[in-house]
PDB file of N, CA, C and O in Angstrom, chain B, residues numbered from 101:
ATOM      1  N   UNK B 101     108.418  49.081  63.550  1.00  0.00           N
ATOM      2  CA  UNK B 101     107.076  48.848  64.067  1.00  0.00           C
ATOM      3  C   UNK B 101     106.082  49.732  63.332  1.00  0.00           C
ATOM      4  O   UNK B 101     105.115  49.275  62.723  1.00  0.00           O
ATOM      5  N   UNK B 102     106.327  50.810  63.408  1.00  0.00           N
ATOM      6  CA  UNK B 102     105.477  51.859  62.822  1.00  0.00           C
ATOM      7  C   UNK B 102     104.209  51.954  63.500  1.00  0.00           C
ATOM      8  O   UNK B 102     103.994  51.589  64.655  1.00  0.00           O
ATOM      9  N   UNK B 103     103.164  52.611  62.482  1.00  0.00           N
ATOM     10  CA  UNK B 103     101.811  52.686  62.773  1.00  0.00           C
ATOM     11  C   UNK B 103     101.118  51.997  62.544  1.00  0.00           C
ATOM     12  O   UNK B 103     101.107  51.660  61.360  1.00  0.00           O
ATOM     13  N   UNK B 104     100.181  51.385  63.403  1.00  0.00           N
ATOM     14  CA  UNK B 104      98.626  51.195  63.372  1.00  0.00           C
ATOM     15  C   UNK B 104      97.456  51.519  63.176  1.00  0.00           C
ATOM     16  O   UNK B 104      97.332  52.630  63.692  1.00  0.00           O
ATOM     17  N   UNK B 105      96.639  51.249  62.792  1.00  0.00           N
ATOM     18  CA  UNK B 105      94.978  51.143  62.684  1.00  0.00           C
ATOM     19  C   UNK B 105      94.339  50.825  63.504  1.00  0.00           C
ATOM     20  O   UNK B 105      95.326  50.464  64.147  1.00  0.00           O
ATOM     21  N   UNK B 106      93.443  50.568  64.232  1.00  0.00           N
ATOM     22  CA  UNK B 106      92.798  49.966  64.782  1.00  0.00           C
ATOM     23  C   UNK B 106      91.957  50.759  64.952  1.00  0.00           C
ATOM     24  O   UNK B 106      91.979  51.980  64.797  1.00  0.00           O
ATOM     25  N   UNK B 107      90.185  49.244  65.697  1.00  0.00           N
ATOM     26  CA  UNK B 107      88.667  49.867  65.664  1.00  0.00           C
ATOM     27  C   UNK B 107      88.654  49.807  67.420  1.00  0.00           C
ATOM     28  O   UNK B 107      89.202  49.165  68.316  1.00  0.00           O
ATOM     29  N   UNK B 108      87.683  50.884  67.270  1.00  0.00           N
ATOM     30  CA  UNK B 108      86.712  50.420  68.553  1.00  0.00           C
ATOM     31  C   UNK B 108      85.673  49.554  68.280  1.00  0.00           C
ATOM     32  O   UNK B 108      84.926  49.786  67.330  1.00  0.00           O
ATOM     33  N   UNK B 109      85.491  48.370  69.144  1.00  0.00           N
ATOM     34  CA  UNK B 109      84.388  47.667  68.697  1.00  0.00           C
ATOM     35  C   UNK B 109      82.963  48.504  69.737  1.00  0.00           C
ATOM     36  O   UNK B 109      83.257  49.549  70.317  1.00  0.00           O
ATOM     37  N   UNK B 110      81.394  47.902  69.889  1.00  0.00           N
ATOM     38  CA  UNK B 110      80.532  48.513  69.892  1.00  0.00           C
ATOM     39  C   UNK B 110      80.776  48.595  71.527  1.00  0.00           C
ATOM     40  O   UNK B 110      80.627  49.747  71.936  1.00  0.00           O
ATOM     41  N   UNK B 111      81.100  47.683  72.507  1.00  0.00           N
ATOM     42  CA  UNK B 111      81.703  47.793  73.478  1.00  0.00           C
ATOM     43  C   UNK B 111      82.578  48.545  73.928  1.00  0.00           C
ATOM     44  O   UNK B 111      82.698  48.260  75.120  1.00  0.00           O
ATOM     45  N   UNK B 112      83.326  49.422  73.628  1.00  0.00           N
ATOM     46  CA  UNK B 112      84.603  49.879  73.781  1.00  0.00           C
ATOM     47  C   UNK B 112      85.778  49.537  73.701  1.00  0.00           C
ATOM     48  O   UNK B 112      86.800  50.195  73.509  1.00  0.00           O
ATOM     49  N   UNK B 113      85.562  48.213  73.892  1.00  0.00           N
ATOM     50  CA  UNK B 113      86.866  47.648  73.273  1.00  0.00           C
ATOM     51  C   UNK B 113      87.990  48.116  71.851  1.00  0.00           C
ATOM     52  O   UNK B 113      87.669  48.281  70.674  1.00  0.00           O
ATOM     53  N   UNK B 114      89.213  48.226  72.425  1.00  0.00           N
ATOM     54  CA  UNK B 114      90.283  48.383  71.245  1.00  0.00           C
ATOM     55  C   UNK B 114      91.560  47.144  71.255  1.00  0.00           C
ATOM     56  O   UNK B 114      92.354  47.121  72.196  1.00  0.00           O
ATOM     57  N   UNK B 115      91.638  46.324  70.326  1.00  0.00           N
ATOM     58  CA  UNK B 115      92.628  45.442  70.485  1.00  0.00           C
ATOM     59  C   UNK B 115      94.010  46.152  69.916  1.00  0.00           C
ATOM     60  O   UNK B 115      94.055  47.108  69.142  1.00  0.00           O
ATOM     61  N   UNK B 116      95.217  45.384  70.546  1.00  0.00           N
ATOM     62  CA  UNK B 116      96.411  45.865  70.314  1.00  0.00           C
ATOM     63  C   UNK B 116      96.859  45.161  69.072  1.00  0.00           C
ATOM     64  O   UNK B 116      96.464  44.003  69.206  1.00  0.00           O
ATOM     65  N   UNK B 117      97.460  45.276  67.979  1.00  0.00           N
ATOM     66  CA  UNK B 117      97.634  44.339  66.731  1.00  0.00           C
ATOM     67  C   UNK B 117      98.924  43.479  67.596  1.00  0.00           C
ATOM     68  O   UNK B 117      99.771  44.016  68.309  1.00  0.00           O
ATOM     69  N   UNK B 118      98.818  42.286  67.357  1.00  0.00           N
ATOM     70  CA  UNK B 118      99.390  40.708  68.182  1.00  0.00           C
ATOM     71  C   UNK B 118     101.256  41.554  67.525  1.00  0.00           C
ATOM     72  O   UNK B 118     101.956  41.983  68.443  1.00  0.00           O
ATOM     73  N   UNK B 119     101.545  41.625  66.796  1.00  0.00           N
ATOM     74  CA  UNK B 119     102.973  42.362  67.127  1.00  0.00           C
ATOM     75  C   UNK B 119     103.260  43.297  67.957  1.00  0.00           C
ATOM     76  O   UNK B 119     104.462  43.312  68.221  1.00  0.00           O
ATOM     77  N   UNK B 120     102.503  44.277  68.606  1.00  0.00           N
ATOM     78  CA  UNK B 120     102.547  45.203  69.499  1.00  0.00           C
ATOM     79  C   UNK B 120     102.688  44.055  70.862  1.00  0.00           C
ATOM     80  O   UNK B 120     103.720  43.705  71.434  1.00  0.00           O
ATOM     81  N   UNK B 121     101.165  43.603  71.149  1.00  0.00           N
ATOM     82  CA  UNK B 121     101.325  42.481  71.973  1.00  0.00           C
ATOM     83  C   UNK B 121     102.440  42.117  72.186  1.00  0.00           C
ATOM     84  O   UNK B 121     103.057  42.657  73.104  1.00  0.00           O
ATOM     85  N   UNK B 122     102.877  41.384  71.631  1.00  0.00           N
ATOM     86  CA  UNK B 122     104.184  40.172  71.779  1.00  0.00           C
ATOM     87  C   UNK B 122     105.566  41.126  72.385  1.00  0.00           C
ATOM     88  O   UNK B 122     106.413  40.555  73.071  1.00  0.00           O
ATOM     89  N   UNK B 123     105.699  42.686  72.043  1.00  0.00           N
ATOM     90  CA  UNK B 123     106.981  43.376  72.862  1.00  0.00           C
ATOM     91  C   UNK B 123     106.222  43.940  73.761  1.00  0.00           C
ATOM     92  O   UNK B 123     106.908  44.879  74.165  1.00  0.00           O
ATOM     93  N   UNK B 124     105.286  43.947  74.291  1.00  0.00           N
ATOM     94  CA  UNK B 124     104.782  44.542  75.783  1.00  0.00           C
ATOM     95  C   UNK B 124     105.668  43.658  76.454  1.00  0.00           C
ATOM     96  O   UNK B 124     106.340  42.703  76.063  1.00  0.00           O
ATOM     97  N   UNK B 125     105.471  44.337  77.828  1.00  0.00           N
ATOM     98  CA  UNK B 125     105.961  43.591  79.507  1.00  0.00           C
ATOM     99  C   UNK B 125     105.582  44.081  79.975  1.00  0.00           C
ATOM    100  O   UNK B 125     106.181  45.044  80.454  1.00  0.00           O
ATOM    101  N   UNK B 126     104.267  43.847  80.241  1.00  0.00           N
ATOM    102  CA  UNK B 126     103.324  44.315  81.009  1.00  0.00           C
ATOM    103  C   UNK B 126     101.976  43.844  80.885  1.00  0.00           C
ATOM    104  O   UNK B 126     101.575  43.718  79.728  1.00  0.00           O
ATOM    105  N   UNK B 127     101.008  43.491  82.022  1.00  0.00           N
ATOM    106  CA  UNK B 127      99.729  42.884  81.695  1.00  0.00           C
ATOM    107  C   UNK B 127      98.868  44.076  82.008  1.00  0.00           C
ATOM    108  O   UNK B 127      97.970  44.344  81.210  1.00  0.00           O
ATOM    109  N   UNK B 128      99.064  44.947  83.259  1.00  0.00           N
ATOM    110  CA  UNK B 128      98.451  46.155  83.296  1.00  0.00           C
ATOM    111  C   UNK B 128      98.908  47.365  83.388  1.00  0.00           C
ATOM    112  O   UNK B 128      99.920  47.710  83.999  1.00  0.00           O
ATOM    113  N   UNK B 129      97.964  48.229  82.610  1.00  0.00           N
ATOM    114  CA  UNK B 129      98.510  49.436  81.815  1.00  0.00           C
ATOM    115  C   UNK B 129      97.563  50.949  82.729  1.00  0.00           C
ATOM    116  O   UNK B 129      96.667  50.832  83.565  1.00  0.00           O
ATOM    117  N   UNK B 130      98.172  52.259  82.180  1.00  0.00           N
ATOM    118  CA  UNK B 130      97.627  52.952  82.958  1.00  0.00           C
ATOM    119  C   UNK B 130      97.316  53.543  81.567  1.00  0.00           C
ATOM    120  O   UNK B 130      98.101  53.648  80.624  1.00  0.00           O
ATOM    121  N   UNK B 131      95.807  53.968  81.630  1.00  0.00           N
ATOM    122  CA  UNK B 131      95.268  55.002  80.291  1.00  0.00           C
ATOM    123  C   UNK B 131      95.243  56.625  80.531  1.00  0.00           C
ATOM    124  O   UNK B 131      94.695  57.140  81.506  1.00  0.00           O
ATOM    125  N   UNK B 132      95.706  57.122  79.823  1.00  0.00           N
ATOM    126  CA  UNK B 132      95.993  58.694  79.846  1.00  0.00           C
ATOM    127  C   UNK B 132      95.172  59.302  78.825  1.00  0.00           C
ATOM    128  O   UNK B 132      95.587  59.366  77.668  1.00  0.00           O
ATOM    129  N   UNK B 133      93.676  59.898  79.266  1.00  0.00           N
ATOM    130  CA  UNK B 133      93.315  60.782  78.007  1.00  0.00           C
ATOM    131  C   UNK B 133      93.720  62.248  77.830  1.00  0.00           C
ATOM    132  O   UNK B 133      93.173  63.143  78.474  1.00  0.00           O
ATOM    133  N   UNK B 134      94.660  62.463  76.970  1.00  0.00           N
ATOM    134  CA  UNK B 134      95.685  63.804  76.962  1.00  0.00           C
ATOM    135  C   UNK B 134      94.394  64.758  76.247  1.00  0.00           C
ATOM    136  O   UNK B 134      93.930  65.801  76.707  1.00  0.00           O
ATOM    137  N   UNK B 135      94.125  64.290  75.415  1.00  0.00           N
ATOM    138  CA  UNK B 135      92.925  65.175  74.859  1.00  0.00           C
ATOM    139  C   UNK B 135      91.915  64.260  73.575  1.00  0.00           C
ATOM    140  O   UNK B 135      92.353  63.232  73.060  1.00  0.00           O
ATOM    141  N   UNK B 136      90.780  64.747  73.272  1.00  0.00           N
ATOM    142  CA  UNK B 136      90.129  64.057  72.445  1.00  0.00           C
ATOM    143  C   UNK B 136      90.760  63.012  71.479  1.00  0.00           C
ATOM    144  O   UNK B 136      90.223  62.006  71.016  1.00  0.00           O
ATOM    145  N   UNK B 137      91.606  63.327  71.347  1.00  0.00           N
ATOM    146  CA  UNK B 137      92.492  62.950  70.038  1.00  0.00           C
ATOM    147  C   UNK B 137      93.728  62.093  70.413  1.00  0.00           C
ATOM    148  O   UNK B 137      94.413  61.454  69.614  1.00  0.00           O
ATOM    149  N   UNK B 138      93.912  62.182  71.802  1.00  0.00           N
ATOM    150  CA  UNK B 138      95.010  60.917  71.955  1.00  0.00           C
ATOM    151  C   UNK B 138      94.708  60.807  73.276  1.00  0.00           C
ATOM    152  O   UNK B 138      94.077  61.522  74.055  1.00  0.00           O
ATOM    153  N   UNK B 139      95.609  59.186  73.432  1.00  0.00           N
ATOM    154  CA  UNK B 139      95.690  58.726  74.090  1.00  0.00           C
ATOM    155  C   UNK B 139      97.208  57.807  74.702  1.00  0.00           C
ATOM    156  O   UNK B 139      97.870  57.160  73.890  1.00  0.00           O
ATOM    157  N   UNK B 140      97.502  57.850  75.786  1.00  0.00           N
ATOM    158  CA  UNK B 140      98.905  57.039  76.226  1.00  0.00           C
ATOM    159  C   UNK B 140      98.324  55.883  77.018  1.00  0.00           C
ATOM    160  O   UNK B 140      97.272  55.944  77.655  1.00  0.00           O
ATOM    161  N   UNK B 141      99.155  54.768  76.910  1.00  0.00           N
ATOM    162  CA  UNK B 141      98.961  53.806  77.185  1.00  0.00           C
ATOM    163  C   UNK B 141     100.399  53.305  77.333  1.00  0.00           C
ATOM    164  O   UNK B 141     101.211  53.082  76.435  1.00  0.00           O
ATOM    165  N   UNK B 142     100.590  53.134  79.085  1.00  0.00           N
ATOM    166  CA  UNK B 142     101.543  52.917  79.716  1.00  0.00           C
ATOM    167  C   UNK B 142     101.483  51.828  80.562  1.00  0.00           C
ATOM    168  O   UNK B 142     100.380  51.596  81.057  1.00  0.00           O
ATOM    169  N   UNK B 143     102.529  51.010  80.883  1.00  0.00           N
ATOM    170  CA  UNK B 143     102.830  49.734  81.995  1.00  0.00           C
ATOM    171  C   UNK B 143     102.767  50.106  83.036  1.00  0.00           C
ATOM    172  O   UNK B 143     103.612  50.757  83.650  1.00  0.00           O
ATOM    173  N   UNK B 144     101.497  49.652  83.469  1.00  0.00           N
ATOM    174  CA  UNK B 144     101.970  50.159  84.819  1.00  0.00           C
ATOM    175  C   UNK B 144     102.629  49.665  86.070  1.00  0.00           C
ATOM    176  O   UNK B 144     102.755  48.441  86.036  1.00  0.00           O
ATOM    177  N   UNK B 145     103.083  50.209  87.148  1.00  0.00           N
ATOM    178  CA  UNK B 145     104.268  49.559  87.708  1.00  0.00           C
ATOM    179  C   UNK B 145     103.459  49.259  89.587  1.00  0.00           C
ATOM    180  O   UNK B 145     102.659  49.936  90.234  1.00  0.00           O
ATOM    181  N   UNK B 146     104.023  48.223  89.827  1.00  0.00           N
ATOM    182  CA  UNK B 146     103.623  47.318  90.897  1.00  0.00           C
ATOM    183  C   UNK B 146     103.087  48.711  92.036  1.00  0.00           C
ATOM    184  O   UNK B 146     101.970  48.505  92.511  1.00  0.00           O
ATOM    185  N   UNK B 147     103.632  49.793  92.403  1.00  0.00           N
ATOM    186  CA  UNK B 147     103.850  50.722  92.952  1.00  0.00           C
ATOM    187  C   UNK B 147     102.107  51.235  92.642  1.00  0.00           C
ATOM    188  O   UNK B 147     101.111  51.057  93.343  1.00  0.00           O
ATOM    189  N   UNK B 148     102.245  51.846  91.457  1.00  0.00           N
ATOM    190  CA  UNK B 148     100.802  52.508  90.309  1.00  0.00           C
ATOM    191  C   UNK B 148      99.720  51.834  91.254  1.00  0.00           C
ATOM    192  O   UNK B 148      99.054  52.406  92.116  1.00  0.00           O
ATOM    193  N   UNK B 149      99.688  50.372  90.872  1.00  0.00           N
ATOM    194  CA  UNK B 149      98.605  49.695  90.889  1.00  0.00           C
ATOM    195  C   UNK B 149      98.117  49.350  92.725  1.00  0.00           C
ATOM    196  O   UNK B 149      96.966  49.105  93.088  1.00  0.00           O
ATOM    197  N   UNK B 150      99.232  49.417  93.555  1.00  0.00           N
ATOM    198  CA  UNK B 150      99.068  49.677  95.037  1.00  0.00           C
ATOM    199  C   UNK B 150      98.549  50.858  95.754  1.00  0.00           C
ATOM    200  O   UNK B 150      98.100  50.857  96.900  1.00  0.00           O
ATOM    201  N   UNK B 151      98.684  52.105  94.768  1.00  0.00           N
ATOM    202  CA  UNK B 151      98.615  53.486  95.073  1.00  0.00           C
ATOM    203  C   UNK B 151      97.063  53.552  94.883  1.00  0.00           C
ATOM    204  O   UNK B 151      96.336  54.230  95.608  1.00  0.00           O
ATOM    205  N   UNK B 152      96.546  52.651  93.657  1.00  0.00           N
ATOM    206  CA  UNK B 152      95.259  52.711  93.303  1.00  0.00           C
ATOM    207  C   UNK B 152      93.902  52.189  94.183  1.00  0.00           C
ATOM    208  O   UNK B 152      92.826  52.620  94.596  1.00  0.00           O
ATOM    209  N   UNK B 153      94.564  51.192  94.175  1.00  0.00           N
ATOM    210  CA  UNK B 153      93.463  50.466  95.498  1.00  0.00           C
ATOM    211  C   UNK B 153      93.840  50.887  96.696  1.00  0.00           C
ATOM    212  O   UNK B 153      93.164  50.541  97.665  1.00  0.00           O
ATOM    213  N   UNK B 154      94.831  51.601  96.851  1.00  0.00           N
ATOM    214  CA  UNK B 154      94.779  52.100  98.678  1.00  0.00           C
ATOM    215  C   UNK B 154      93.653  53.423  98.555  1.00  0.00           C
ATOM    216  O   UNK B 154      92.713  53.698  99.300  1.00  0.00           O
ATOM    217  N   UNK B 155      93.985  53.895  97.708  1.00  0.00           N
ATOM    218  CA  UNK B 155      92.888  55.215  97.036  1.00  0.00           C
ATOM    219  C   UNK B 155      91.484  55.002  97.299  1.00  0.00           C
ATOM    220  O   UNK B 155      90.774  55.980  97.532  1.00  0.00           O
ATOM    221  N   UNK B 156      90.917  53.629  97.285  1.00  0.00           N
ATOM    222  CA  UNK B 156      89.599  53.728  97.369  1.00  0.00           C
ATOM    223  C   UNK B 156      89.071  53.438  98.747  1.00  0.00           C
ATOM    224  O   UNK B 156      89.434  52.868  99.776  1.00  0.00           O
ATOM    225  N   UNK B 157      88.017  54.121  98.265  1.00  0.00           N
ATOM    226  CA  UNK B 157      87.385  54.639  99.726  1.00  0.00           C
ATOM    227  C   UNK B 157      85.985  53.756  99.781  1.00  0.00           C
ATOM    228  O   UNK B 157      84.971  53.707  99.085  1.00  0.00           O
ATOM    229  N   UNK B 158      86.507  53.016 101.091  1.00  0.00           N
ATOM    230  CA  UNK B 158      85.062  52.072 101.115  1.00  0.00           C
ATOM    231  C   UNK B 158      83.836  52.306 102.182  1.00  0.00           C
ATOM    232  O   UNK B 158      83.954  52.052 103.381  1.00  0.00           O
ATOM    233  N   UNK B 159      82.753  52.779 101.634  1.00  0.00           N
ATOM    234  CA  UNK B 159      81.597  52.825 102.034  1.00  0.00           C
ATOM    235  C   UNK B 159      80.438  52.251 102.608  1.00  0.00           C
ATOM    236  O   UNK B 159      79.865  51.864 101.590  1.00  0.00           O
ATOM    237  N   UNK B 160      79.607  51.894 103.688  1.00  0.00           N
ATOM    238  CA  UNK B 160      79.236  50.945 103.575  1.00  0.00           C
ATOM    239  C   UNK B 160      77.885  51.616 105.348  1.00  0.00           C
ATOM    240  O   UNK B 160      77.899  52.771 105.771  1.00  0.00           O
ATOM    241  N   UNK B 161      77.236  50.802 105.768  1.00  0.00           N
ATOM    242  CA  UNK B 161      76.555  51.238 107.107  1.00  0.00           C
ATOM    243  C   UNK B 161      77.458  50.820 108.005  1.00  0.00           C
ATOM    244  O   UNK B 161      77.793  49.647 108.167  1.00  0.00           O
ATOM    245  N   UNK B 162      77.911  51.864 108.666  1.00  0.00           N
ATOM    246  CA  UNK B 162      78.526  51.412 109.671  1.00  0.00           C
ATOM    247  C   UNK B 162      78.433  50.343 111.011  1.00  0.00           C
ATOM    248  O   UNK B 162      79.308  49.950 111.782  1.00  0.00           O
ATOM    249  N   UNK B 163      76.920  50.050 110.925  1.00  0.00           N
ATOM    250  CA  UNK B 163      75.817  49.239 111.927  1.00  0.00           C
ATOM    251  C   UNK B 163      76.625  47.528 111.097  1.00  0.00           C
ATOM    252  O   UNK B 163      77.063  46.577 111.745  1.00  0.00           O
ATOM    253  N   UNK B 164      76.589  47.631 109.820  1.00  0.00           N
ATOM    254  CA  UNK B 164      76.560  46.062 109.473  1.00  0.00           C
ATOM    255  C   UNK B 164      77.827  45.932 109.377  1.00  0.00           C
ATOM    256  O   UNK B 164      77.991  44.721 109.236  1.00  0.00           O
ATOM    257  N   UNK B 165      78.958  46.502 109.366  1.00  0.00           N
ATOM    258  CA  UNK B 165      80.505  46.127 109.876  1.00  0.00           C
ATOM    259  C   UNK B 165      81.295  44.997 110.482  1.00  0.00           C
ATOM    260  O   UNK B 165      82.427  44.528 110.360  1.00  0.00           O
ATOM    261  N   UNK B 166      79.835  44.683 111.429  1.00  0.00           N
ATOM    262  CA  UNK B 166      80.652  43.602 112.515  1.00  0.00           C
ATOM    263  C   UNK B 166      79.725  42.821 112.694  1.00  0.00           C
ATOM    264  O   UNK B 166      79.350  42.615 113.849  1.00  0.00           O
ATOM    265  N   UNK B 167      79.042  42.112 111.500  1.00  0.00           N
ATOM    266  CA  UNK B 167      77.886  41.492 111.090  1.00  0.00           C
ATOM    267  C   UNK B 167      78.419  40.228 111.596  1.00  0.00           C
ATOM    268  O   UNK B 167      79.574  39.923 111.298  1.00  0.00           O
ATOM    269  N   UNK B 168      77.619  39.361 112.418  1.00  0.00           N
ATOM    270  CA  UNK B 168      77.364  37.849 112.125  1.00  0.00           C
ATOM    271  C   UNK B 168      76.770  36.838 111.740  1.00  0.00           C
ATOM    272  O   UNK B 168      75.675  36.389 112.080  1.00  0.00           O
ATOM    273  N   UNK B 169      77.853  36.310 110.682  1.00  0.00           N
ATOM    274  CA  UNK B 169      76.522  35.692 109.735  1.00  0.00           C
ATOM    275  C   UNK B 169      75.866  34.358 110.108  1.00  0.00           C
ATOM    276  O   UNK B 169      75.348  33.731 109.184  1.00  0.00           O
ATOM    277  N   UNK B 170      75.824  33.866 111.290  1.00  0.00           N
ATOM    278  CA  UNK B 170      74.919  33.277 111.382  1.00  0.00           C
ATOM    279  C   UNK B 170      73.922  33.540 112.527  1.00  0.00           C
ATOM    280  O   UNK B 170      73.300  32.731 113.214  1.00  0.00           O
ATOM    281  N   UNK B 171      73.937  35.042 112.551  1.00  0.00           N
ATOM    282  CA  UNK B 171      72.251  35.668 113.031  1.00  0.00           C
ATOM    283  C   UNK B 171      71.936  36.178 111.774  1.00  0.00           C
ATOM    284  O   UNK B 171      70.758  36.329 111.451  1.00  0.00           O
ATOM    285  N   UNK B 172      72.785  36.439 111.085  1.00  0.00           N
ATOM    286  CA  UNK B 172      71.702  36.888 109.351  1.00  0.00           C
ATOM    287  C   UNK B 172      71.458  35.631 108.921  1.00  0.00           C
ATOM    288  O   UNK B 172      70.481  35.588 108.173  1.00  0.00           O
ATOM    289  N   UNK B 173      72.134  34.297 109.172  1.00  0.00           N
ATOM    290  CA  UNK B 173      71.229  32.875 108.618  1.00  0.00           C
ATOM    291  C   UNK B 173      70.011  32.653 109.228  1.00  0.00           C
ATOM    292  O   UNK B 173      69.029  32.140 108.691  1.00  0.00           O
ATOM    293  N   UNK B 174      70.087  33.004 110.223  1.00  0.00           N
ATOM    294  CA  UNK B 174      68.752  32.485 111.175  1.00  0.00           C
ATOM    295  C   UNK B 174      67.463  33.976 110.869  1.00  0.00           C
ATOM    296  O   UNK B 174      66.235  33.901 110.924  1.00  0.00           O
ATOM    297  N   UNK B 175      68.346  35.235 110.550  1.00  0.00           N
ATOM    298  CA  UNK B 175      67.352  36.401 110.333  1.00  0.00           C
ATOM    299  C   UNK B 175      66.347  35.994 108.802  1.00  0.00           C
ATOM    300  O   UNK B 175      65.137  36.177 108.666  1.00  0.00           O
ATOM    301  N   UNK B 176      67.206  35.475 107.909  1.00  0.00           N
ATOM    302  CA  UNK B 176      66.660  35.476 106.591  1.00  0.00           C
ATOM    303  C   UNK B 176      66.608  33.777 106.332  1.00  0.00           C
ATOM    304  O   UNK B 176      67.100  33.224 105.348  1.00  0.00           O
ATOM    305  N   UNK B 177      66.036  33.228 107.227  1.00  0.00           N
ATOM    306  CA  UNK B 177      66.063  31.978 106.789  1.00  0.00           C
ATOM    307  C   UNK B 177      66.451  30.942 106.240  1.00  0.00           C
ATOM    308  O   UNK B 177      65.713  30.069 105.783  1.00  0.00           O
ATOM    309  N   UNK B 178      67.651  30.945 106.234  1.00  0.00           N
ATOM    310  CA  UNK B 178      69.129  30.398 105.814  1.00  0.00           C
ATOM    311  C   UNK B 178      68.913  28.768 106.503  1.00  0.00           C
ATOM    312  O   UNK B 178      68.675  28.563 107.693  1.00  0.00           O
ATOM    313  N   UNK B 179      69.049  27.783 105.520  1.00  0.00           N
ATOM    314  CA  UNK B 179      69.393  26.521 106.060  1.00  0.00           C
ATOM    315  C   UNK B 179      70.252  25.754 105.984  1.00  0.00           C
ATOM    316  O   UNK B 179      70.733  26.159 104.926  1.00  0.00           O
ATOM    317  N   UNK B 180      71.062  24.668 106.354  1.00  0.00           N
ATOM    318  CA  UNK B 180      72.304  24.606 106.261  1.00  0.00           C
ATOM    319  C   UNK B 180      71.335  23.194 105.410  1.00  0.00           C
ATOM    320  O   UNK B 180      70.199  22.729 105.505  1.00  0.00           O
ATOM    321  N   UNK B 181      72.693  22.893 104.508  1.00  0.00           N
ATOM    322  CA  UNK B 181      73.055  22.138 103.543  1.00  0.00           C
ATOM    323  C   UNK B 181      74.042  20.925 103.503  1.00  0.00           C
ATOM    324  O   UNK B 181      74.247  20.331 102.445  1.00  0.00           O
TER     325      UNK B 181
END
């Protein structure tokens, strides 16, 4: 396999060269910035990606929680269709 090249495009984007591609097993990956100068790029595992979204913390007014939306149709002038 060896080494690669690759750009950042102006986006941030970095593509994987299509031989790297093709021996992955994996669609999502976990990014590790170890230091300026590198980076790991790992599969991540069903577990990873559950741990992640339980992690986030959702914010919001506690008043509009238990909203019904059709007194916000009738508040904001909502017509049915």
């Amino acid at each position: 396999m060896g080494i690669r090249i690759v750009e950042m495009d102006e986006r941030g984007r970095i593509t994987l060269p299509s031989e790297i591609r093709r021996l992955l097993r994996g669609k999502v990956f976990e990014v590790k910035l170890v230091d300026p100068n590198t980076v790991i790029l790992r599969i991540a595992s069903r577990s990873d990606v559950i741990r992640e979204i339980e992690s986030i913390k959702l914010t919001g007014d506690p008043r509009r929680k238990g909203g019904d939306a059709s007194k916000a149709k009738h508040r904001y002038g909502g017509e049915k269709v």
